[in-house]
C-alpha positions as CSV (number, residue, x, y, z in Angstrom):
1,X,59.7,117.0,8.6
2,X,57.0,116.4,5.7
3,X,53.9,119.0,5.2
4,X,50.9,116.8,5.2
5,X,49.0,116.2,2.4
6,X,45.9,117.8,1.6
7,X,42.2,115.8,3.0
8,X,40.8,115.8,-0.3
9,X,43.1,114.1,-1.3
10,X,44.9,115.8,-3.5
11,X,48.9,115.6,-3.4
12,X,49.3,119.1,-2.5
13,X,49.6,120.5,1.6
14,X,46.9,121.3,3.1
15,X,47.7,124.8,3.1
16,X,47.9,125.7,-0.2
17,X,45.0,123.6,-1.5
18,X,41.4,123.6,1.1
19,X,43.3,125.4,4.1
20,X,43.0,128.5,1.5
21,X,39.7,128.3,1.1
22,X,38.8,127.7,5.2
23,X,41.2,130.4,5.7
24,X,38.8,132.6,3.3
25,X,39.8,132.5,-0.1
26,X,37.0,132.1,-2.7
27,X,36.9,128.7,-4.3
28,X,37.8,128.9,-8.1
29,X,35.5,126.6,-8.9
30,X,32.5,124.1,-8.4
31,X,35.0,121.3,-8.0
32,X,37.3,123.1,-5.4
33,X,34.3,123.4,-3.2
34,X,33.3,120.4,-3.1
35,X,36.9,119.3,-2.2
36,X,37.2,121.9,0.2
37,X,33.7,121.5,2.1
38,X,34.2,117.3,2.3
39,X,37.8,118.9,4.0
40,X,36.1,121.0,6.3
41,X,33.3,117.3,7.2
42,X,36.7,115.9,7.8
43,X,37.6,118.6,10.1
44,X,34.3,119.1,11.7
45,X,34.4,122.8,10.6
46,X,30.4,123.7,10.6
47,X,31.3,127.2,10.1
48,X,33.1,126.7,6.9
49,X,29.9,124.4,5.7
50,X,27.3,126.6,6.7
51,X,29.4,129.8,5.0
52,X,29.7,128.2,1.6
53,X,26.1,126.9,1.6
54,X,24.1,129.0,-0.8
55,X,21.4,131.1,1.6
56,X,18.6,129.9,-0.2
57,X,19.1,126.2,1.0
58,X,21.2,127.0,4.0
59,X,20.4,125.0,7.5
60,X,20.0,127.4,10.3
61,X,22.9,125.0,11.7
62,X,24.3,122.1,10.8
63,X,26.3,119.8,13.4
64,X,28.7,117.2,12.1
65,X,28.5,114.3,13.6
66,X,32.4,113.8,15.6
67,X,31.7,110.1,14.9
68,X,32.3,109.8,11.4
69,X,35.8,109.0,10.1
70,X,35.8,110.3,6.7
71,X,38.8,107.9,4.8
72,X,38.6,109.1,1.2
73,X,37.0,111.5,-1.4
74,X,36.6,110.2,-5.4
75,X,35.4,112.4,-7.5
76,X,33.9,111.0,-10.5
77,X,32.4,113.8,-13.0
78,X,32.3,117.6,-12.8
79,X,30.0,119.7,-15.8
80,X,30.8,123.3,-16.0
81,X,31.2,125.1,-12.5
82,X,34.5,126.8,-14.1
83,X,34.8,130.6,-14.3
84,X,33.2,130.8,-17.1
85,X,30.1,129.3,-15.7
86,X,27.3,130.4,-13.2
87,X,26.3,126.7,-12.8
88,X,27.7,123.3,-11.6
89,X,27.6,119.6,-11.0
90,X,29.6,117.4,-9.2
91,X,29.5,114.0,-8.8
92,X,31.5,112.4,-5.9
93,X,32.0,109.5,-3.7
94,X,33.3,110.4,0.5
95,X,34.1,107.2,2.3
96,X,33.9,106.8,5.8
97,X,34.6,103.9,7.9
98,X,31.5,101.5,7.5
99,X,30.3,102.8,4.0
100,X,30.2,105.6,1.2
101,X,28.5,109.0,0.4
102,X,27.4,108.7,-3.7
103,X,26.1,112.4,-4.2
104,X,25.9,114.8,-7.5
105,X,26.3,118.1,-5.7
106,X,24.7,121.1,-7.3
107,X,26.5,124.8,-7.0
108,X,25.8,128.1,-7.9
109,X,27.7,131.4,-7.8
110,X,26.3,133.8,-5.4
111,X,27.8,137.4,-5.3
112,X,30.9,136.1,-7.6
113,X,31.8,133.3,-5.2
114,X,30.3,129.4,-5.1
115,X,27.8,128.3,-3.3
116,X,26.9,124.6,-2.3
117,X,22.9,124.2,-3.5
118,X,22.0,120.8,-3.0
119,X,23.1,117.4,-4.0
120,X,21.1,114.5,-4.8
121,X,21.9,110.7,-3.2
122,X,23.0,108.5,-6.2
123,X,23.7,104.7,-4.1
């Protein structure tokens, strides 16, 4: 039996890569939040989302639509977001069946942890 591979896309289970982080680990950096939060789209898991959104640009709520089948996450440039940083960018593309997502994602540490700011549309 075979532990399935990781949503993100990276070649690591599930469990030890974004299930960490939806389990409630802190995300080590910008990039690993992105990865995990397109995971948690793929999932549907709102909670995670909204959690890991920073509070100043956080949606009351925020429902996923169960329609979507995301098929693929690329990401194409990360600046800073490391530990060493308060700040990050990430640049990504999240395929779903009929189309693409093109977004630089901003983050930001809040209390020690990262935050999901705001991302703008690139496509």
């Amino acid at each position: 039996m075979t532990t399935p591979l990781c949503l993100c896309g990276r070649s690591e289970p599930y469990e030890k890569c974004c299930g960490r982080f939806h389990a409630g680990a802190a995300a080590p950096t910008a990039e690993a939040l992105m990865r995990s939060r397109y995971s948690a789209f793929v999932k549907g898991d709102a909670g995670y989302l909204l959690r890991t959104w920073h509070p100043r640009t956080r949606p009351a709520r925020l429902d996923p639509d169960p329609g979507t089948r995301w098929t693929g996450l690329e990401i194409l440039d990360s600046a800073n977001g490391s530990a060493f940083h308060t700040t990050g960018t990430v640049t990504f593309r999240a395929s779903y069946r009929g189309g693409s997502l093109h977004e630089r994602s901003r983050f930001e540490r809040v209390d020690g942890a990262w935050a999901y700011v705001d991302g703008e549309f690139l496509d």
